[in-house]
LOFI-256464 format. One record per atom (N, C-alpha, C): residue in one letter; x negated, y negated, z negated. Coordinates in steps of 0.001 Angstrom, whole numbers, plus 500000, padded with zeros to 6 digits. Atoms other than C-alpha are relative to their C-alpha. Layout:
BEGIN
AXYZ ...
END
This chain:
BEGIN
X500443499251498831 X748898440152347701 X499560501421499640 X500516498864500103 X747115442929345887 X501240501108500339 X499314498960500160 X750818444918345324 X500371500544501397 X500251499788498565 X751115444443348920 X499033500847500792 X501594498961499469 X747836446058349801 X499711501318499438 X499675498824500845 X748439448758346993 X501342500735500760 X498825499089499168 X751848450122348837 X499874499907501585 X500386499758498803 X750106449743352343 X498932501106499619 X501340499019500573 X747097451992350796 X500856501074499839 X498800498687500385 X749951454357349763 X500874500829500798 X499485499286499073 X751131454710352873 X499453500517501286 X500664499479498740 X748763454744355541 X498408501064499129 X500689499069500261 X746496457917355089 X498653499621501088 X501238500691499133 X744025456177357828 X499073498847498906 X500691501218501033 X742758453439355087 X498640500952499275 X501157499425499950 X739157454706354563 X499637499362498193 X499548500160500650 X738343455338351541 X499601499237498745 X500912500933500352 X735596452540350175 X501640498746500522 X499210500743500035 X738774450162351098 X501431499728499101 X498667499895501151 X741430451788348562 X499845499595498577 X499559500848501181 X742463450057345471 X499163500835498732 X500888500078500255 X740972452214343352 X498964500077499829 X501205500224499493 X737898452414345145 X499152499065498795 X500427501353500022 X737436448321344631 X500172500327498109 X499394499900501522 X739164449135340651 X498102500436499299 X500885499276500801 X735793451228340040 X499098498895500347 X501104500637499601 X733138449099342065 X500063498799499651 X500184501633500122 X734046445910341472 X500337499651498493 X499461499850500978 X736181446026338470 X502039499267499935 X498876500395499782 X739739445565338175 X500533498404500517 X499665501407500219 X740070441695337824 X499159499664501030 X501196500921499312 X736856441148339947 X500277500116501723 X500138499855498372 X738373442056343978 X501371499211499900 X498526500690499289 X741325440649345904 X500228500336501321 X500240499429498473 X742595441107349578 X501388498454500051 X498986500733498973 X744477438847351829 X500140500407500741 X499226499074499125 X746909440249354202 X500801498891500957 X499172500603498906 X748597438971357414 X501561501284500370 X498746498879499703 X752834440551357589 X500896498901500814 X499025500880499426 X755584439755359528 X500714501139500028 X498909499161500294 X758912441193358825 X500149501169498889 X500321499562500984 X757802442568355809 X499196501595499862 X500649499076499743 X755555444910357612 X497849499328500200 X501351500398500244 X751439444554356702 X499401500210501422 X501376499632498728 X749193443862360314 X498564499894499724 X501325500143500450 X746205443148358570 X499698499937498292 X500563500255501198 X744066443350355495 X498497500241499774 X501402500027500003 X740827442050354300 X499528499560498471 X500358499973501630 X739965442890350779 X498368499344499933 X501450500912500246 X736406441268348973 X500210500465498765 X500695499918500953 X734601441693346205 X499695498756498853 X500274501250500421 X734224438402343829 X498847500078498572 X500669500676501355 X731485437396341865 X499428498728500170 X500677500873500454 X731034434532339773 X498587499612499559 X501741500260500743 X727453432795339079 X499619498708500954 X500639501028500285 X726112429504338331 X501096499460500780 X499276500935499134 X729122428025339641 X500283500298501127 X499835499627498142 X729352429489343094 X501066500989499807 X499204498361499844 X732184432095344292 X499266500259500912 X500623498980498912 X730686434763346276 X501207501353500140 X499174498473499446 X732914437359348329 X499039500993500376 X500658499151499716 X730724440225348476 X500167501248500235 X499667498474499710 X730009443534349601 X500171500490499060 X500462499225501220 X730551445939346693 X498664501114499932 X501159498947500543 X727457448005345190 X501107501467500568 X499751498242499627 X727782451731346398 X501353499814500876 X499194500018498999 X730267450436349255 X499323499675501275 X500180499873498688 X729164451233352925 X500448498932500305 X499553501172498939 X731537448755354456 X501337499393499185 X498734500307500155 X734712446982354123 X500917499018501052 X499547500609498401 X736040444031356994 X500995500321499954 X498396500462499734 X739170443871358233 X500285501356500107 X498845498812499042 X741885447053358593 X501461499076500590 X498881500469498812 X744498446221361315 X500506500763500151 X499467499243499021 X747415447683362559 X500870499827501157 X499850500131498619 X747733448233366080 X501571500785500747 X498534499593499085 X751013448301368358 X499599501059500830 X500408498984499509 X751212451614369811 X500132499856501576 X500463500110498798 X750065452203373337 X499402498534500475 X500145501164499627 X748610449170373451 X498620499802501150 X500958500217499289 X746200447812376245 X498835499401499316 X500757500648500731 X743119446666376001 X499515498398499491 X499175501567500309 X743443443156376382 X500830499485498801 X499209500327500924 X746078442873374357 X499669500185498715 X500734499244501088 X744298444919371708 X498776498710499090 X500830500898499992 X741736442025372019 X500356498888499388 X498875501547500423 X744160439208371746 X500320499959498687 X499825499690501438 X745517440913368635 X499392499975498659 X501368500799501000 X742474440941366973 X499883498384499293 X500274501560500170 X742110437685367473 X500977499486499170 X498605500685500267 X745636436554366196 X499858500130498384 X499604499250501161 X745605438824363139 X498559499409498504 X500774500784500387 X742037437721362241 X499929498449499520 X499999501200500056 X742239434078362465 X500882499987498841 X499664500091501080 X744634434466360017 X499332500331498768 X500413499105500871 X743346436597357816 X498897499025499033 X500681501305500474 X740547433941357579 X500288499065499410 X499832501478500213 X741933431059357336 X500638500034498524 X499568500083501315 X743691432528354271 X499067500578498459 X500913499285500936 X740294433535352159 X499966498493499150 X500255500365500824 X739904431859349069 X498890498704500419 X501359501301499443 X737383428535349370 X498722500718498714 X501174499087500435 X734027430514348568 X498661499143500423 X501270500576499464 X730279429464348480 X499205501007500763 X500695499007498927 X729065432520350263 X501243501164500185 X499623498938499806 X730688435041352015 X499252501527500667 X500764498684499208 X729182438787353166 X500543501189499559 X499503498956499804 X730366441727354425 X499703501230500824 X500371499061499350 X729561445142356030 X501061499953500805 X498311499056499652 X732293445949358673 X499544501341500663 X499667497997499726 X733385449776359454 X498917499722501486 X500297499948498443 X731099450798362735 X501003500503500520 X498230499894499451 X734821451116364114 X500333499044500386 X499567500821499340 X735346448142364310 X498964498970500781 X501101500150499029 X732997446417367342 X500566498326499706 X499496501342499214 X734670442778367678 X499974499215499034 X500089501082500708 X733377439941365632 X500229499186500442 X499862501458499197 X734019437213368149 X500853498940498881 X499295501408500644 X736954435596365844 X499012499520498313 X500449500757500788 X734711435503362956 X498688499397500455 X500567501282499635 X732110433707365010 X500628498711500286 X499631501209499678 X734371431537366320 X500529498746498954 X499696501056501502 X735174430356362369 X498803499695499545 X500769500396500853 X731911430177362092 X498767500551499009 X500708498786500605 X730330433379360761 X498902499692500481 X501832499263499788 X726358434681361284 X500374501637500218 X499719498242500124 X726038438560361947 X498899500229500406 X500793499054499571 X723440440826362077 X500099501128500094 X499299498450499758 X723324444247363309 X499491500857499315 X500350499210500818 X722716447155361007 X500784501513500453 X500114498368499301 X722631451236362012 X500862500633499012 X499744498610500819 X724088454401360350 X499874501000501163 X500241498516498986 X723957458168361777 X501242501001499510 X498864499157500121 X727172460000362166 X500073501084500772 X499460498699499074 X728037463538363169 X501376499847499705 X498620499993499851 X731428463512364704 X501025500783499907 X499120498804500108 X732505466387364649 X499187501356498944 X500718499606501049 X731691468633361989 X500634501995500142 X499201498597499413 X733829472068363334 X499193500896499871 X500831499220499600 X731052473634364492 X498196500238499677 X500916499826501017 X728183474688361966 X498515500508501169 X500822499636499354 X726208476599364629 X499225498967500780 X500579500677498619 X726032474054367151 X498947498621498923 X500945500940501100 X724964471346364136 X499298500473499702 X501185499395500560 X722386473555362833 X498859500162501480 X501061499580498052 X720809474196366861 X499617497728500407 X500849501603499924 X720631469672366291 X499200499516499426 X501371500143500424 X718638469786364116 X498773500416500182 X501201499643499478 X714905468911364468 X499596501418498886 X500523498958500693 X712796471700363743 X498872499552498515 X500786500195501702 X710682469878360782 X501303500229499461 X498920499965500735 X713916469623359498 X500716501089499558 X500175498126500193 X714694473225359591 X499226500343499173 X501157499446500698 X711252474083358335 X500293499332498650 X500006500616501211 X711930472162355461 X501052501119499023 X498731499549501062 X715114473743354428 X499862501135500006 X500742498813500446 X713848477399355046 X498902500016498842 X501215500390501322 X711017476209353146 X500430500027497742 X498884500050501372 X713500475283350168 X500168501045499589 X499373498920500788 X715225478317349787 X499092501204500181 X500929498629500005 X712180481130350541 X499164499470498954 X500738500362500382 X709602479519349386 X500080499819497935 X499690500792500760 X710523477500346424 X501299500680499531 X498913499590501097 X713711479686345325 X501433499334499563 X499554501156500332 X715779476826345803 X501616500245500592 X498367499905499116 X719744477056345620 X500991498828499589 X499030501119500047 X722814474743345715 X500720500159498908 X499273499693501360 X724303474171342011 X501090498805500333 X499095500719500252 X727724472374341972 X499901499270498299 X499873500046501343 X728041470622338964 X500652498449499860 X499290501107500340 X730049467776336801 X499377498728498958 X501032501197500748 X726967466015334988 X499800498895500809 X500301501107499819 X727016462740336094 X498615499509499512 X501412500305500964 X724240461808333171 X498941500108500575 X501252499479499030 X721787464139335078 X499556499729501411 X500064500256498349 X722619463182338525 X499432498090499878 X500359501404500560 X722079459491337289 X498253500278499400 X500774499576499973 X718975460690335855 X498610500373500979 X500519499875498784 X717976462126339120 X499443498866500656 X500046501461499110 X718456459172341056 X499280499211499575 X500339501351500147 X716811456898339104 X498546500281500032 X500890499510499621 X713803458732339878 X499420499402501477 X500121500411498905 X713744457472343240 X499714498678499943 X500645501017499778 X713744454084342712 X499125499547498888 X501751500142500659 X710960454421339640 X498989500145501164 X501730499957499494 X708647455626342179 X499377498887501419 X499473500841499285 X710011452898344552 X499650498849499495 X500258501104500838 X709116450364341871 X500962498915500404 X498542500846499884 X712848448780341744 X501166500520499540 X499392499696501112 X715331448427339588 X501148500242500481 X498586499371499112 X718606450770340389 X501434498430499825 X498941500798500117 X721534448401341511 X501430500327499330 X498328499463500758 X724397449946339557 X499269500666498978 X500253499921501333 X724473450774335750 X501000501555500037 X499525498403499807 X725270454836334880 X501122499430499166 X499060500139499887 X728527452903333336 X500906499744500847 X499024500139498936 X729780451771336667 X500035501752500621 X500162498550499762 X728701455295337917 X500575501001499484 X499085499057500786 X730501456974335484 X501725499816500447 X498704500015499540 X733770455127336368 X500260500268501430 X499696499902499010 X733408455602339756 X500342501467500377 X500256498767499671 X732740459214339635 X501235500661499057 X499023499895500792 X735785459614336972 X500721499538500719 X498911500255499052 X738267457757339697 X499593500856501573 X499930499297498745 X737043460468342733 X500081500834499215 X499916498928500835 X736571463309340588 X502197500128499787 X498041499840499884 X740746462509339608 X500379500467501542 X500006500027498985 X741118462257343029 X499319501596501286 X501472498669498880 X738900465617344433 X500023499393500805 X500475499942498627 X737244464128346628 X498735499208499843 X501459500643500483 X733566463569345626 X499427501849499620 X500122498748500606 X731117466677344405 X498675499536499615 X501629499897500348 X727604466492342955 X499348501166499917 X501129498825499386 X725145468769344035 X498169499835499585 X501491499276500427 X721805470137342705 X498991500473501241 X501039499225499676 X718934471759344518 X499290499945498940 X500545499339501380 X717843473993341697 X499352501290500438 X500653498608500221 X714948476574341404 X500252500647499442 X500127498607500694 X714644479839339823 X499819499396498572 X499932500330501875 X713681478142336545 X500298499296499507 X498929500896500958 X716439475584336077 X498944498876500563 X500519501566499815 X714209472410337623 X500659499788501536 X498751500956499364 X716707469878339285 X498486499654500749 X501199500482498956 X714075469424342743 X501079498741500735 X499405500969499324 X716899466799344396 X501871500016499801 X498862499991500270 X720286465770343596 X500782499093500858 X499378500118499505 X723181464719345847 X501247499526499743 X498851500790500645 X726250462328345321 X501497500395501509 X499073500325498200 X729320463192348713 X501349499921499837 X499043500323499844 X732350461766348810 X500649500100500960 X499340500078499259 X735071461597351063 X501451499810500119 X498193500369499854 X738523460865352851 X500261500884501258 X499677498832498877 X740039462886355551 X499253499665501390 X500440500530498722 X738533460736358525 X497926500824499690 X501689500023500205 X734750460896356899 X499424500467498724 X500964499543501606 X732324462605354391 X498538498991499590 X501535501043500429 X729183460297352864 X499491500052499022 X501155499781501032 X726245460802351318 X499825498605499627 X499949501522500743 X726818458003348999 X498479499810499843 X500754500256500125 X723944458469346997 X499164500528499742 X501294498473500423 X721083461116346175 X498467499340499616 X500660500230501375 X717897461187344225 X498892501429500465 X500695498799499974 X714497463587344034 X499055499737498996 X501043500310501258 X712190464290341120 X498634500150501033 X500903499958499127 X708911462975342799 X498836500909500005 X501188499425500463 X706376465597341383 X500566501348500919 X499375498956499652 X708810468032343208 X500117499758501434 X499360500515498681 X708840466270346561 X499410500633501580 X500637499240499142 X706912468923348536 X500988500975500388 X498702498286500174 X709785471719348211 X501242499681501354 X498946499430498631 X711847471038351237 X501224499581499453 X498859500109500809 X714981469980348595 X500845499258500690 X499216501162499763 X716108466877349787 X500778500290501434 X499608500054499049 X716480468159353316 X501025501776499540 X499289499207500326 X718035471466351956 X501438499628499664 X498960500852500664 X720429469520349964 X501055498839500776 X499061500705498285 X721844467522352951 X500649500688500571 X499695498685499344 X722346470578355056 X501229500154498947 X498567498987500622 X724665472330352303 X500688498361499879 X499040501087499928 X726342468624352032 X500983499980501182 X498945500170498737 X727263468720355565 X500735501287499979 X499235499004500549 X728652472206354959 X501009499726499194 X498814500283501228 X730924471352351935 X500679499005501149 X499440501311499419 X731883467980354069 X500557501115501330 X499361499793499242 X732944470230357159 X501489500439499204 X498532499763500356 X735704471704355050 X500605498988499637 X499292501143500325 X737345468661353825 X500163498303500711 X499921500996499131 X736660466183356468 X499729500251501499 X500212499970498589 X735820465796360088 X498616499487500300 X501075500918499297 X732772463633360327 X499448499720498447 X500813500361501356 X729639462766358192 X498816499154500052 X500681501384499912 X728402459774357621 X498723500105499436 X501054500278500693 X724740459227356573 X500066498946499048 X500537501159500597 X725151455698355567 X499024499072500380 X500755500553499286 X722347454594357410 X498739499399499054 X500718500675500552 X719210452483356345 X498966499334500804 X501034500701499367 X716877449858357733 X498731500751499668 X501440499875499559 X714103451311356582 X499386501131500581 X500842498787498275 X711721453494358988 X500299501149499327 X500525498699500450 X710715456157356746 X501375500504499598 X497959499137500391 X714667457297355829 X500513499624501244 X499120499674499168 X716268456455358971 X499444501057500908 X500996498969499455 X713041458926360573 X500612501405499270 X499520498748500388 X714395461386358100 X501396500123500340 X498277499707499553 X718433460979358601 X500275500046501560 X500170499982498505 X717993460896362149 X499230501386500529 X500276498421500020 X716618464470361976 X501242501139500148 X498568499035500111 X720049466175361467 X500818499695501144 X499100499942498620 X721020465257364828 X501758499088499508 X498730500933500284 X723701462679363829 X499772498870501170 X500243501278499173 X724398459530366425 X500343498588499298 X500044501382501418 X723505456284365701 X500406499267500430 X499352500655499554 X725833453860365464 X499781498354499312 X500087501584500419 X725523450132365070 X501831499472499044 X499176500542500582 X727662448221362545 X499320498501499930 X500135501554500047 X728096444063361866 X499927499787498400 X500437500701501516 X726845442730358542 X500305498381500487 X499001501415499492 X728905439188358877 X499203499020498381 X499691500922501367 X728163436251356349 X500229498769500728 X499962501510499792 X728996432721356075 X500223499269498084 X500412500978501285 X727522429962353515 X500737498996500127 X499794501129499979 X729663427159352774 X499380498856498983 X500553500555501020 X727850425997350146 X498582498909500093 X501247500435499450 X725040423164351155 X499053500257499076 X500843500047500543 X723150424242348071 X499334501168500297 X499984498590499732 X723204427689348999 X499025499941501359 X500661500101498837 X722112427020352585 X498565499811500280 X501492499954499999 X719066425138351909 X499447500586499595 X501146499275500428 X717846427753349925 X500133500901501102 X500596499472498824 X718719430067352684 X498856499789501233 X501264500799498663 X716948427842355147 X498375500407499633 X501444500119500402 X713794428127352628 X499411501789500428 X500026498525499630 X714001431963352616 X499781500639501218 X500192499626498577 X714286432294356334 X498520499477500560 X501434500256499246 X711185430381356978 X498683500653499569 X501447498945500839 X709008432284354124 X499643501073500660 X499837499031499281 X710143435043356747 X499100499943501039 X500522500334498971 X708823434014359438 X498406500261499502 
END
């Protein structure tokens, strides 16, 4: 299936770009993803790649580390109604399912694009709903700069008068890794990706231009917030970014966004935040005047060992 999914990736320029081959090659690792595909007539209508890891005996299809989303891509008969559109879903799905691997957990982000989980409830799924903040259109610099709140402004004037603070391009990974891991020291939690996956990932976009790492740097060479943005022609995303906390007064982080969405208007259309449950960051990404859009976080446990510990987990919740 993969070579299948590798010469559909090759041809449709719509395939986003946390779903291309070697996206999954960097994040997951070559051997460790797969996709199952629904064709007829030796033309691909569906595909729904995964993530696999082994442990203690269980398969798990998972989201990948430093992947937004993934879920089903479909393709749709042109002019099609909506109904039918519906139906299709359904058709293309059910398959798609029925041909996943026998797994003890499954979980997945899907695209906020795609709205219609019904067929994987009807196999059986769970879903909960989870946010991001997208500006759609990215054309028009003036009118994006007049959406943003005014702390948010004040911040980034703040940056560059104040504080001296300008935008350094640069190809240190090391440092930007560095950066970042700053954030979740003061976070007290341990970063989910190793600066070797980080390295390959940033070595397969880098081939590719279409990634940049970005600085906010003072007058005397101190890295105040660093910036990870990728992209594909549909969308730009602030994968992942980073601030040295002794520095976290300077206005950087929101400076450093700003010139992101800048770079991201030239090379894409739209710019994704990424989103986040928690208050205090979606209070800040929700400043830049982006709209917020709901996405489906899908799982399903087949595993009864798996379950009851879910079961235990859900009630500690409570």
């Amino acid at each position: 299936m993969k070579s299948k999914y590798i010469a559909l990736c090759n041809a449709e320029e719509s395939i986003p770009i946390f779903f291309r081959p070697w996206w999954l090659d960097a994040v997951c690792g070559e051997q460790n993803w797969d996709v199952v595909v629904v064709e007829k007539g030796g033309t691909v209508y569906g595909a729904l790649p995964y993530c696999i890891k082994n442990k203690y005996g269980f398969m798990f299809l998972t989201q990948p580390v430093l992947t937004q989303y993934l879920g089903p891509w479909i393709r749709y008969p042109v002019n099609q109604k909506y109904e039918k559109k519906l139906s299709h879903e359904k058709k293309i799905l059910v398959k798609l399912i029925k041909n996943l691997p026998k797994y003890s957990l499954y979980r997945q982000n899907l695209r906020h694009t795609y709205t219609n989980w019904l067929p994987f409830f009807w196999s059986g799924f769970c879903q909960t709903t989870r946010y991001t903040y997208l500006i759609e259109d990215l054309s028009d610099l003036d009118r994006l700069w007049s959406n943003i709140q005014s702390r948010i402004k004040t911040d980034i004037k703040k940056a560059s008068t104040k504080y001296d603070i300008e935008l350094v391009e640069s190809e240190d990974i090391e440092e930007f890794y560095r950066i970042n891991l700053m954030t979740f020291s003061r976070q007290g939690l341990p970063p989910p990706y190793s600066l070797e996956l980080l390295k390959k990932l940033d070595q397969a976009c880098r081939k590719r231009k279409c990634r940049k790492i970005l600085f906010a740097v003072d007058d005397k060479g101190n890295i105040h917030a660093a910036l990870f943005l990728v992209w594909d022609k549909d969308s730009a995303y602030y994968l992942i970014g980073g601030a040295d906390p002794k520095l976290r007064n300077s206005g950087a982080t929101s400076f450093l966004v700003w010139e992101a969405i800048k770079l991201a208007a030239q090379v894409s259309e739209k710019f994704d935040f990424e989103g986040s449950m928690i208050e205090s960051v979606e209070n800040f990404i929700r400043g830049f005047g982006g709209i917020q859009k709901p996405y489906h976080s899908i799982y399903s446990v087949k595993s009864r060992t798996l379950k009851i510990a879910k079961a235990f987990s859900d009630a500690f919740k409570t």
